[in-house]
ChimeraX commands (.cxc) that place a marker at each C-alpha (Angstrom):
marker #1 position 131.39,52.98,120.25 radius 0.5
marker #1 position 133.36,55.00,121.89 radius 0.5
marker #1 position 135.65,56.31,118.29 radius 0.5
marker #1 position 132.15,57.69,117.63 radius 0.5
marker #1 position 131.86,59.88,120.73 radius 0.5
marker #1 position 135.66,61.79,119.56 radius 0.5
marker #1 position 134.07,62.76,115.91 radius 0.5
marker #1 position 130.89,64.86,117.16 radius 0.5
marker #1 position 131.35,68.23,115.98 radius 0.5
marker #1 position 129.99,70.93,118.51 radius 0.5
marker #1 position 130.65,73.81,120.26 radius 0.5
marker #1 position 132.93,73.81,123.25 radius 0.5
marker #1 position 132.24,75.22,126.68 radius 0.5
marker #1 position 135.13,77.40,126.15 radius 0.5
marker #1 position 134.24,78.70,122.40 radius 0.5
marker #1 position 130.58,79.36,123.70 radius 0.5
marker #1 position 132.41,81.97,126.63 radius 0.5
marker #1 position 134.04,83.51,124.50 radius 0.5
marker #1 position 131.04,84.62,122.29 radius 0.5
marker #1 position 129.37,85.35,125.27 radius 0.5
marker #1 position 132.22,87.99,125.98 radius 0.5
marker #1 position 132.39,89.29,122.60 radius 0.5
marker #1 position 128.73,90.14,123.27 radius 0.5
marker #1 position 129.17,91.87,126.28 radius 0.5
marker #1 position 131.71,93.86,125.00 radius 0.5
marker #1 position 129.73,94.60,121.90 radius 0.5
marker #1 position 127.09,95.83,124.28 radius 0.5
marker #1 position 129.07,97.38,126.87 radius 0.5
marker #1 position 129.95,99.91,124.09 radius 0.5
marker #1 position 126.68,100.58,122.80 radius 0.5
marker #1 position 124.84,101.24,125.91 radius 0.5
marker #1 position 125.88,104.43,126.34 radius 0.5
marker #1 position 126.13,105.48,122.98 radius 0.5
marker #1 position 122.51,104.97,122.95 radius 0.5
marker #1 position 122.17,106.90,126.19 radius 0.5
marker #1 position 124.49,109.96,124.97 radius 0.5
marker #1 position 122.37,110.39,121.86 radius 0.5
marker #1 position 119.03,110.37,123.72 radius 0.5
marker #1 position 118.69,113.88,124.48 radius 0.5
marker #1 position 119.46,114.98,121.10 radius 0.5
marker #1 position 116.51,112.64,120.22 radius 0.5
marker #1 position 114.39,114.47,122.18 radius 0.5
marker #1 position 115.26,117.82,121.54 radius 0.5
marker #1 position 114.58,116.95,117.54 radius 0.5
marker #1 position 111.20,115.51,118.49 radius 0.5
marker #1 position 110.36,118.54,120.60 radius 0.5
marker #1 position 111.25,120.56,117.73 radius 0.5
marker #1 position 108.77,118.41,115.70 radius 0.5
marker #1 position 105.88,118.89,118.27 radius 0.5
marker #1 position 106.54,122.16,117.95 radius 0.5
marker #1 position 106.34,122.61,114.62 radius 0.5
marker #1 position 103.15,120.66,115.10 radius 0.5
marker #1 position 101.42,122.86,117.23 radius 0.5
marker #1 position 102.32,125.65,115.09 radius 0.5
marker #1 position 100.12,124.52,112.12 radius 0.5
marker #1 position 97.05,123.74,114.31 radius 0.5
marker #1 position 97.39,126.87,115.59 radius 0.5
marker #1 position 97.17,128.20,112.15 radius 0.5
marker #1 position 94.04,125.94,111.55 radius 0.5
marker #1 position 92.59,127.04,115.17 radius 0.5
marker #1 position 92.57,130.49,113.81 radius 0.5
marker #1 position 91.73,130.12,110.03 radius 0.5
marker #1 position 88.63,127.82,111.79 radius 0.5
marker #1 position 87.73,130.44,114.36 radius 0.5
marker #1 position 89.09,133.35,113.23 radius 0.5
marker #1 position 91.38,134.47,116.46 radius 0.5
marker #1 position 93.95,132.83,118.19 radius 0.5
marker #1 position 93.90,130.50,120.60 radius 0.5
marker #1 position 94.50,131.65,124.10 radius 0.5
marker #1 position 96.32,128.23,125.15 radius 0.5
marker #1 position 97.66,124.53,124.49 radius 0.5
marker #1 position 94.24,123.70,126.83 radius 0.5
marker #1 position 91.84,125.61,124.03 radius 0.5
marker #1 position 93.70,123.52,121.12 radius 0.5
marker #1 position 93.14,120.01,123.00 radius 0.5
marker #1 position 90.03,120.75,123.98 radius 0.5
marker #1 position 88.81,121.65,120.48 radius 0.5
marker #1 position 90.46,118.36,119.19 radius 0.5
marker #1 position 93.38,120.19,117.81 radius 0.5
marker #1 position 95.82,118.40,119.86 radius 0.5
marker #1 position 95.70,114.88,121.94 radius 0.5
marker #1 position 96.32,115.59,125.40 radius 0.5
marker #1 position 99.96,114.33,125.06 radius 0.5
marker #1 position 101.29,116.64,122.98 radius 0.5
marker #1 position 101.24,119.42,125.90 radius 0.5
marker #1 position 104.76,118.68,126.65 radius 0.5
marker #1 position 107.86,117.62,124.63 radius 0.5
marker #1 position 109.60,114.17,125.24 radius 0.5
marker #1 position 112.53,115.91,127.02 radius 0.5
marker #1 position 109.79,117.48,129.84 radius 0.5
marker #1 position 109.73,120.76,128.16 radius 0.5
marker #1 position 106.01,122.32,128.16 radius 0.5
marker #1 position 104.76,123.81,125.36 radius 0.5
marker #1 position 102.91,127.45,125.53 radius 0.5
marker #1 position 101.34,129.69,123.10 radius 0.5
marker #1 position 102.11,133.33,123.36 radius 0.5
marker #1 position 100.01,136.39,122.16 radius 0.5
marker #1 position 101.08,136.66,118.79 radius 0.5
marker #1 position 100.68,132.52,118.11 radius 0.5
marker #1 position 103.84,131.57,118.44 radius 0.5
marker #1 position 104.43,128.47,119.92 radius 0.5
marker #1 position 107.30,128.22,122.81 radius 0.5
marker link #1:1,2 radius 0.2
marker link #1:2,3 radius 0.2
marker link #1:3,4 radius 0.2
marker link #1:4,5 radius 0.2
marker link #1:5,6 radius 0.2
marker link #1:6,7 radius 0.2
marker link #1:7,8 radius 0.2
marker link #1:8,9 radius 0.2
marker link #1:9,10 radius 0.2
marker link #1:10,11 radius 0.2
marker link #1:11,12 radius 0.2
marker link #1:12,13 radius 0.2
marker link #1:13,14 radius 0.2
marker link #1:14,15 radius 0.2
marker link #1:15,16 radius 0.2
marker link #1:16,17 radius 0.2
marker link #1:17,18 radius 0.2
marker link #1:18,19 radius 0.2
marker link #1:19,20 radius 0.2
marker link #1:20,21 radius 0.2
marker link #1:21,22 radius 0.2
marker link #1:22,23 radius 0.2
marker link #1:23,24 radius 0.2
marker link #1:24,25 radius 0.2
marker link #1:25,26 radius 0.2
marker link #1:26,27 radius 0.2
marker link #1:27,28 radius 0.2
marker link #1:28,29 radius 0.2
marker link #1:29,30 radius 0.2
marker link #1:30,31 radius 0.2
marker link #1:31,32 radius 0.2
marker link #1:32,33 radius 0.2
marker link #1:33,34 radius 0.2
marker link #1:34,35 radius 0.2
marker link #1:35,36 radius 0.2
marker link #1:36,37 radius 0.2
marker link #1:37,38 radius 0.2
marker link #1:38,39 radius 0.2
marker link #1:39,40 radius 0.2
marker link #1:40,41 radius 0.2
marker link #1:41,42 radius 0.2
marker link #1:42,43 radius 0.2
marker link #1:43,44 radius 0.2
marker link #1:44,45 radius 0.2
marker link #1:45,46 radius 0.2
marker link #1:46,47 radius 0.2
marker link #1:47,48 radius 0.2
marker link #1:48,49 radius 0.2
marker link #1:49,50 radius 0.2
marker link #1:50,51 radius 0.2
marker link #1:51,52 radius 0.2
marker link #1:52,53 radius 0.2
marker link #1:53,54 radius 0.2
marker link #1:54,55 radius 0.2
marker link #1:55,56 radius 0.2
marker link #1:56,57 radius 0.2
marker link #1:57,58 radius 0.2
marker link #1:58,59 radius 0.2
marker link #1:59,60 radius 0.2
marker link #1:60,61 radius 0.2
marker link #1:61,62 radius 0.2
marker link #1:62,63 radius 0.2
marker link #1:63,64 radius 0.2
marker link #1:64,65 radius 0.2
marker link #1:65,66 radius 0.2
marker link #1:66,67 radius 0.2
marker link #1:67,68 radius 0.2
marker link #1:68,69 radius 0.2
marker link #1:69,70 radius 0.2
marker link #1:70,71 radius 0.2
marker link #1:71,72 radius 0.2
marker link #1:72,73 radius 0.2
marker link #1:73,74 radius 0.2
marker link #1:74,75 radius 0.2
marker link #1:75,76 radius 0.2
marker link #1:76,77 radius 0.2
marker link #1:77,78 radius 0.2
marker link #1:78,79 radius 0.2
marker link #1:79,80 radius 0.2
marker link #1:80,81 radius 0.2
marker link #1:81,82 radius 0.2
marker link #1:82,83 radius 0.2
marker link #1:83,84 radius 0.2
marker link #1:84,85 radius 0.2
marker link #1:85,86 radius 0.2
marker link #1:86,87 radius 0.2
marker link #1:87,88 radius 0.2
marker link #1:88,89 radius 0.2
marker link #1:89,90 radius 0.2
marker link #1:90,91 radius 0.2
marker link #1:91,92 radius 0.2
marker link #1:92,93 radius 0.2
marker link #1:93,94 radius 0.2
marker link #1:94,95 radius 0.2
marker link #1:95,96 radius 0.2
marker link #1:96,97 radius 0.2
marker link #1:97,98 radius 0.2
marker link #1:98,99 radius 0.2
marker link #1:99,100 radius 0.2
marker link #1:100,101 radius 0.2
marker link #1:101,102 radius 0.2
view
């Protein structure tokens, strides 16, 4: 009985450490990759909201032939959902007199 207990294959305390530490490295690294290329992230999307806006302010004024006077008027004609005021990266979005969006 006991030649039997030698020949079980399994993973060793040891071995199982060891790709517990290959993990945390592996993560260690990535983490702030992730973190450095957030704010480019957000800049894009802002860009993207942006460029949003922009074409329903088009619509907003081929609809009702003027401009609108503000990111308010566009929401509260169902233009725009009420979180689309503001970029991801905090910056808020305005509408000058000319339509174009800041």
């Amino acid at each position: 009985m006991k030649r039997f207990m030698n020949e079980e294959k399994g993973f060793t305390l040891i071995e199982m450490m060891i790709v517990l530490l290959v993990i945390t490295i592996l993560l260690i690294i990535t983490i702030p990759n992730i973190s450095k290329h957030n704010s480019t992230i957000n800049n894009k999307g802002c860009e993207a909201l942006k460029k949003m806006v922009e074409a329903q302010v088009q619509a907003f004024s081929i609809e009702h032939q003027r401009l609108p006077e503000s990111v308010d008027e566009l929401i509260s004609n169902g233009y725009l959902k009420e979180e689309n005021s503001s970029c991801p990266n905090g910056e808020k979005i305005t509408i000058d007199n000319n339509g174009k969006v800041l």
